[in-house]
C-alpha positions in Angstrom: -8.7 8.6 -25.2 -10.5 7.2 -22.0 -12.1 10.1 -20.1 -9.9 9.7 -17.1 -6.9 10.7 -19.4 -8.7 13.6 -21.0 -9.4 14.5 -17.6 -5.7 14.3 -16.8 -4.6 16.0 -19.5 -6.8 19.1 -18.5 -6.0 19.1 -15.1 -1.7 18.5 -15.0 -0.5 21.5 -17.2 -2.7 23.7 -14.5 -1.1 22.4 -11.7 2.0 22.3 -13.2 1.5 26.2 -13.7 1.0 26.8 -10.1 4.1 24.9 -8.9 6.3 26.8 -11.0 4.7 30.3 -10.2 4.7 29.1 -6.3 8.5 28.0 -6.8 9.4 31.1 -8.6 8.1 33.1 -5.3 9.2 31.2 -2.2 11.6 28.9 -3.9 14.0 29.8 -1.1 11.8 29.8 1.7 12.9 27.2 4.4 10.5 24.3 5.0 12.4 21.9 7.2 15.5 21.3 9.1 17.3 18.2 9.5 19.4 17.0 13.1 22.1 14.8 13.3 19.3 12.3 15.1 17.5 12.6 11.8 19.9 11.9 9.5 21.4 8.9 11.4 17.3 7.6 11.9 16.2 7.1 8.4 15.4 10.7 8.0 12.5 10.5 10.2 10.1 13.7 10.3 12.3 15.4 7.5 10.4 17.2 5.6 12.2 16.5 1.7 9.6 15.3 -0.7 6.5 16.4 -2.6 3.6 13.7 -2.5 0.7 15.0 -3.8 -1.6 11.9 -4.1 -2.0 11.5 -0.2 -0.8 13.0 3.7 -0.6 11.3 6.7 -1.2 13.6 10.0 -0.1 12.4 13.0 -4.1 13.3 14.4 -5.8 12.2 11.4 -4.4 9.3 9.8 -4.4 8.6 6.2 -5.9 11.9 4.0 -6.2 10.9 0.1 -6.3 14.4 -1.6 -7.8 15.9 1.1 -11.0 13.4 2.1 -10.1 11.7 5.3 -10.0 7.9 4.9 -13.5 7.5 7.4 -15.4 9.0 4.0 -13.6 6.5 1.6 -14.2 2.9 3.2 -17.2 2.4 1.0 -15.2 3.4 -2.7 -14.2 0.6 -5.1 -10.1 1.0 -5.7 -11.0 1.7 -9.1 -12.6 5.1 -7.7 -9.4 5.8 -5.1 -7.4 5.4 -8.3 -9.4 8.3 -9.8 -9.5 10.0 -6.8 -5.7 9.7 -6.6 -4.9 10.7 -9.8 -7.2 13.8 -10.5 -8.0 15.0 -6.8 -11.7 14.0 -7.3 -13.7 10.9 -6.9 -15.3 9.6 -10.3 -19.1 10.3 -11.4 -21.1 6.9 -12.5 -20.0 7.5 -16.6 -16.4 8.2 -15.1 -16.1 5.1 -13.3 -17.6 3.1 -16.0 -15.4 4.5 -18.1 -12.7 3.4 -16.3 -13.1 0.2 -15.3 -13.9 -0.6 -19.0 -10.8 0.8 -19.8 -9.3 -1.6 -17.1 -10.7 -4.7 -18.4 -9.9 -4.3 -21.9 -5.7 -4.2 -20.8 -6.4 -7.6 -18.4 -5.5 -10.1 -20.2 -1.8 -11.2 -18.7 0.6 -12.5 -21.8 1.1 -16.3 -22.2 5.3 -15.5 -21.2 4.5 -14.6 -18.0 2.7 -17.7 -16.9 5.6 -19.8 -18.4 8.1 -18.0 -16.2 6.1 -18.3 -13.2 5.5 -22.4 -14.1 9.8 -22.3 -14.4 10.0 -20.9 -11.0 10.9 -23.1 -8.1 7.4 -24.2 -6.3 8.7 -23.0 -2.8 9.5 -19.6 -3.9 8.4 -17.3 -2.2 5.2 -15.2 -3.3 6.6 -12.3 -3.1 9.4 -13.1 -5.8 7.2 -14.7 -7.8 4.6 -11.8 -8.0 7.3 -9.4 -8.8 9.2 -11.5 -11.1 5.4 -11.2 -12.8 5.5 -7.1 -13.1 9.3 -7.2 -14.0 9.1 -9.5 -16.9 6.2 -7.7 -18.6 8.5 -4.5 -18.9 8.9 -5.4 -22.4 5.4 -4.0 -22.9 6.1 -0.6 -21.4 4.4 2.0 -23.6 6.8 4.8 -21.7 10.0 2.6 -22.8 9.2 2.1 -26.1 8.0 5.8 -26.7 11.2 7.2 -24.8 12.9 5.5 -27.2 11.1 7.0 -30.2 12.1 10.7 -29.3 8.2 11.0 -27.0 8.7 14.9 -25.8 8.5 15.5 -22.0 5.2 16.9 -21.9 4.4 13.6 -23.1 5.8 11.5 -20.5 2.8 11.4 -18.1 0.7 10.1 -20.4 2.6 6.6 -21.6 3.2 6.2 -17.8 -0.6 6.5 -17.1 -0.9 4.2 -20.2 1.6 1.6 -18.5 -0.1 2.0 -15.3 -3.7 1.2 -16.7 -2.1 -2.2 -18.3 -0.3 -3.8 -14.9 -3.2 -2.7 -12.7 -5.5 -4.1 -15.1 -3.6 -7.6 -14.7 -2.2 -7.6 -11.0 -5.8 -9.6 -9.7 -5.0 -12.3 -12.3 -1.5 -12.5 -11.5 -1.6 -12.6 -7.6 -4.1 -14.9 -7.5 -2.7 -17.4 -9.6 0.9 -16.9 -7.4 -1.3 -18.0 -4.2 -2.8 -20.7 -6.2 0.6 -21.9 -7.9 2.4 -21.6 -4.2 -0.1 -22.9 -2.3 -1.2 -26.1 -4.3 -4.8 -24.8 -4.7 -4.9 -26.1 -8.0 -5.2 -24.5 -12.2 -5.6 -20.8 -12.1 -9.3 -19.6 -12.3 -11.0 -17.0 -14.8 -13.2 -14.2 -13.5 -17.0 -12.9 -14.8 -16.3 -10.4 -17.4 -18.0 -6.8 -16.2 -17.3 -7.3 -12.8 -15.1 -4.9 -10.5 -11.2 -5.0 -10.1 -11.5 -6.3 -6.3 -14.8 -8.8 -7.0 -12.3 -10.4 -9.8 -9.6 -10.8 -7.3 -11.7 -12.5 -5.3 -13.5 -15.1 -7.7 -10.0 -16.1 -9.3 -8.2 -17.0 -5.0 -10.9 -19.5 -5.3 -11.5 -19.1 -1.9 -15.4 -19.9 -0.6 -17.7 -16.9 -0.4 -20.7 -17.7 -0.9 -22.5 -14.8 0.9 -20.0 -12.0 -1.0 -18.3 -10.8 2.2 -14.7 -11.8 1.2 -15.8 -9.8 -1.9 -16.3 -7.3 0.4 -13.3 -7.7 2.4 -11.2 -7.2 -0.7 -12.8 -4.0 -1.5 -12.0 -2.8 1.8 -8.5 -3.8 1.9 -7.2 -3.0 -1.9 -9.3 0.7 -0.7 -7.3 1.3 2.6 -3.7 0.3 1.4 -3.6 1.8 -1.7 -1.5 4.7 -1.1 0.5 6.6 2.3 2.0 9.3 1.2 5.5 9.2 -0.1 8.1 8.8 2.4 7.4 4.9 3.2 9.9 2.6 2.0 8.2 1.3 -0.8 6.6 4.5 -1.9 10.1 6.3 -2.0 11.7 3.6 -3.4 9.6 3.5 -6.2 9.9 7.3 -6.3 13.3 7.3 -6.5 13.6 4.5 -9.0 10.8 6.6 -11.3 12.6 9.4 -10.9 15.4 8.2 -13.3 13.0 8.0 -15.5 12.7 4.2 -15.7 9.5 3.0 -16.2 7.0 1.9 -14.1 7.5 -2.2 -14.6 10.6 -0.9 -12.8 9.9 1.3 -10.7 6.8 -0.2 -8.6 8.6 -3.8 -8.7 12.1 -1.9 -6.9 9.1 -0.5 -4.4 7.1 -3.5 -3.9 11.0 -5.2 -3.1 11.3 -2.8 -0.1 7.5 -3.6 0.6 8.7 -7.3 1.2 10.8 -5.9 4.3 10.1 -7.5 7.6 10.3 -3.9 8.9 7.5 -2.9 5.8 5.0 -5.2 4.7 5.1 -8.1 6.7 3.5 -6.2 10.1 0.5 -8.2 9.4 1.5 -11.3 9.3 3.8 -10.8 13.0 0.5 -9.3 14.0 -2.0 -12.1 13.4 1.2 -14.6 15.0 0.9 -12.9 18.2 -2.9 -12.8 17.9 -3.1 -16.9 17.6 -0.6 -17.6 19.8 -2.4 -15.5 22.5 -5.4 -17.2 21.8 -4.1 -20.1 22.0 -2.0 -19.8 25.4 -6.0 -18.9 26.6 -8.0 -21.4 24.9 -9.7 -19.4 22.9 -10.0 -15.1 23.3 -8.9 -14.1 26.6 -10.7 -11.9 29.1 -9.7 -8.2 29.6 -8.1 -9.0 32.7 -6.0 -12.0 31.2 -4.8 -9.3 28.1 -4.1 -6.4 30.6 -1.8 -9.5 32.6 -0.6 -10.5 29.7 0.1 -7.2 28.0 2.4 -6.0 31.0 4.1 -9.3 31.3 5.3 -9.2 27.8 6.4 -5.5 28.1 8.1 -6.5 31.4 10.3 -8.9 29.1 11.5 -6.6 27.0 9.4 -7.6 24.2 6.5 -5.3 22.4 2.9 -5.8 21.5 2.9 -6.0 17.7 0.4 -3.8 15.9 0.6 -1.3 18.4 2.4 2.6 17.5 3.3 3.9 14.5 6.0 6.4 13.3 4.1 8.8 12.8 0.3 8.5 13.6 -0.5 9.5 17.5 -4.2 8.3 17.1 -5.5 4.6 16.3 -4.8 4.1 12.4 -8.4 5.2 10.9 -7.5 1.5 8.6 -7.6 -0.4 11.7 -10.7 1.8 12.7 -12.1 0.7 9.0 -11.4 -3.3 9.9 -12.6 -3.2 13.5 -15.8 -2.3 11.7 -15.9 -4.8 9.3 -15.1 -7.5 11.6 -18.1 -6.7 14.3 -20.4 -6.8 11.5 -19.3 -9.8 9.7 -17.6 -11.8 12.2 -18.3 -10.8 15.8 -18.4 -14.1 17.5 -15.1 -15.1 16.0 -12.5 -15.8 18.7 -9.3 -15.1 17.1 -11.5 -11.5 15.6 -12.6 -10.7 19.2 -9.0 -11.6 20.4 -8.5 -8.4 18.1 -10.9 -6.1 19.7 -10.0 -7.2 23.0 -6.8 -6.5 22.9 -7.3 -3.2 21.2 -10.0 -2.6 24.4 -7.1 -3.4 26.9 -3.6 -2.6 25.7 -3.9 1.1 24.9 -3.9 1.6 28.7 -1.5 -0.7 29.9 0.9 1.1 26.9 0.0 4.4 27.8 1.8 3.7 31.4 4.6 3.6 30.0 6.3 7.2 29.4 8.9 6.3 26.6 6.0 5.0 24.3 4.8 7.7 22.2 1.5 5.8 20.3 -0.5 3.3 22.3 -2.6 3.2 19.3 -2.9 0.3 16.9 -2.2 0.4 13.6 -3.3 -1.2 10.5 -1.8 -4.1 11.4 -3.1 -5.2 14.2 -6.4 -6.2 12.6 -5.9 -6.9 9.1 -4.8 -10.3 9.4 -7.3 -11.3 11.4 -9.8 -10.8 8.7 -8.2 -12.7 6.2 -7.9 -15.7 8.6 -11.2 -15.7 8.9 -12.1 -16.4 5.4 -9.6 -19.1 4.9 -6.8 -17.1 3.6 -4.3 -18.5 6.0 -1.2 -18.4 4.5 0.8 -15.8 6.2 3.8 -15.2 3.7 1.1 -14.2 1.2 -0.2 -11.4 3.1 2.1 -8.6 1.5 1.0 -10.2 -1.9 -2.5 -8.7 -1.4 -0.6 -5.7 0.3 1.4 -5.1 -2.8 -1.8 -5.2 -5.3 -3.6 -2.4 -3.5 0.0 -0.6 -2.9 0.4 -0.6 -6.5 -2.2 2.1 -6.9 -0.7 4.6 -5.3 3.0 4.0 -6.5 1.4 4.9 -9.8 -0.7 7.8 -9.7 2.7 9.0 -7.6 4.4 8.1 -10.6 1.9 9.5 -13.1 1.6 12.7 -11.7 5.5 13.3 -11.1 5.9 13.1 -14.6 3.6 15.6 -15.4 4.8 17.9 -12.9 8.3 17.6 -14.1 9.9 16.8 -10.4 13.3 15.9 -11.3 15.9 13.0 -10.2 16.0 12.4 -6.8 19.5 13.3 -5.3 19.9 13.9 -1.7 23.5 14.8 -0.2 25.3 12.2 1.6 27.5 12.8 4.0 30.8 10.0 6.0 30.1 10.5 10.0 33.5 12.2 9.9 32.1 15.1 8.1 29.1 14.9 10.2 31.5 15.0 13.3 33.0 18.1 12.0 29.7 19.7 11.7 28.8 19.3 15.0 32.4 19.7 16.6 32.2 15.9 18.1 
């Protein structure tokens, strides 16, 4: 057993222990309230699920088991994946431990490549990645040791199992989707002994020959591997898990919702806007042209995409994280300092207006940016990469709901004329 797991299997009955004994005591104690506004909204703000990977204050941004996100741009994913599963970030032997324990699951079964050759050469990455996971399912440890009687104290383990195998394979996979849909040619192997995001990289086949799309790829598989749990892929997975289907299901119902223009495809609107702006300038416009600009396009109805969030009320610490990045690796860059200069300018413009809550930017409004730079233009791709990191978190969720024992999801559903009733409408 990999130390991670012993780790795991230390840590979950404990915790376990303390939710019961805390549910025993306040069980009935009130924790939220829900207004016809909420339920009609998507259940905005409603306070109805357990996540206990990550939070998302509205003046803090992301939190990953309590260690704000500024403290974890440096991490490899592999360490956030520890840190998400156990509440602590991995010593050296740890981390060793567990990236050995990821490479020995990453080779991706001859099948899968043979579906992905029968699919359609325009289909869309997104599909084609997912038709990846779902077809593996066959190999589900959890499946095959439901089916053999495994007890329920046992659960979290072959779903930590079946996590360790598709994260060990999902670099392989999306690269060779971007390199099947994009005509980049044969997929490409990666150095053995090298981290989960350095792998990634090598097999795009992308150009970096000074490491710093490397280091890109570390940053982003760090900042969007988890959100807490009420995002639509998140829940969705949740909810799918929670029938106790295993995770080849669950993350690919999730990463389905994450293919949502209203989800995962922000980005890739965001980095539109940002070359079209820079184009209708010549190149990165002045403060004075954005703060023009900015107000014209909120004068015609239309929004600034990137900018507010549901729930943040600061800028997104991840855009913070990229912001960084892209002064110290690509300052001069005119569709990067389009970015920043719109982040310098449109806060202020927004802020005049009373009916918008967050003038902030949010992860969004930067991201693509930074892959642009590097040659990775191909916007409908973008929630690919999105998905990989994203993957992290739907599985420690996943992994630690089964040893916790939450049970199937089952919210009460309502017609409006029962809901017109309740409120005498």
């Amino acid at each position: 057993m990999s130390m991670l797991k012993s780790k795991l299997a230390e840590i979950f009955p404990k915790q376990k222990a303390e939710i019961a004994a805390m549910l025993k005591e306040f069980g009935e104690k009130e924790v939220s309230k829900v207004t016809l506004a909420q339920a009609y909204g998507g259940m905005r703000g409603v306070k109805g699920l357990v996540c206990d990977t990550s939070e998302v204050p509205p003046d803090k941004g992301l939190i990953i088991r309590g260690i704000e996100l500024v403290h974890l741009t440096e991490k490899l994913p592999e360490e956030i994946l520890y840190l998400l599963l156990t509440g602590e970030l991995p010593n050296e032997a740890e981390l060793a431990d567990l990236q050995a324990e990821i490479q020995a699951q990453e080779e991706v079964p001859q099948y899968v490549w043979d579906v992905l050759n029968a699919m359609p050469a325009d289909s869309h990455p997104m599909a084609m990645f997912n038709t990846a996971i779902l077809v593996m399912q066959r190999e589900s440890v959890f499946a095959r040791r439901y089916s053999e009687g495994m007890k329920k104290d046992e659960y979290w383990g072959a779903t930590y199992d079946d996590l360790i195998s598709i994260v060990a394979k999902l670099p392989a996979i999306g690269a060779a989707v971007y390199r099947k849909r994009f005509n980049k040619g044969e997929r490409l192997s990666s150095a053995k002994n090298i981290d989960w995001s350095q792998k990634y990289a090598q097999m795009l086949g992308l150009e970096d020959p000074n490491g710093e799309l490397t280091k890109l790829m570390q940053l982003y598989l760090n900042l969007h591997s988890d959100h807490e749990g009420g995002n639509v892929s998140a829940y969705s997975a949740a909810t799918v898990s929670s029938a106790l289907s295993d995770l080849y299901y669950a993350l690919t119902a999730g990463l389905n919702g994450l293919a949502g223009p209203l989800h995962g495809l922000a980005n890739q609107e965001c980095l539109g806007w940002v070359l079209e702006t820079r184009d209708k300038f010549g190149g990165a416009p002045t403060h004075e042209q954005l703060k023009q600009f900015a107000e014209e396009t909120l004068a015609s109805g239309k929004v600034v995409p990137g900018y507010g969030h549901a729930v943040l009320r600061i800028t997104d610490p991840r855009f913070d994280a990229f912001l960084a990045f892209g002064k110290k690796y690509m300052g001069e860059d005119p569709v990067f300092l389009t970015v920043q200069r719109v982040f310098e300018t449109v806060p202020g413009v927004l802020s005049q207006v009373q009916k918008i809550k967050d003038p902030w930017p949010n992860v969004d409004a930067g991201s693509g940016a930074l892959l642009y730079h590097y040659g990775l233009t191909e916007f409908s791709y973008y929630t690919v990469l999105f998905s990989i990191s994203r993957a992290l978190g739907i599985g420690a969720q996943a992994v630690v709901a089964r040893a916790m024992g939450y049970p199937i999801t089952r919210p009460k559903s309502l017609p409006t004329a029962a809901y017109k009733k309740i409120v005498g409408a």
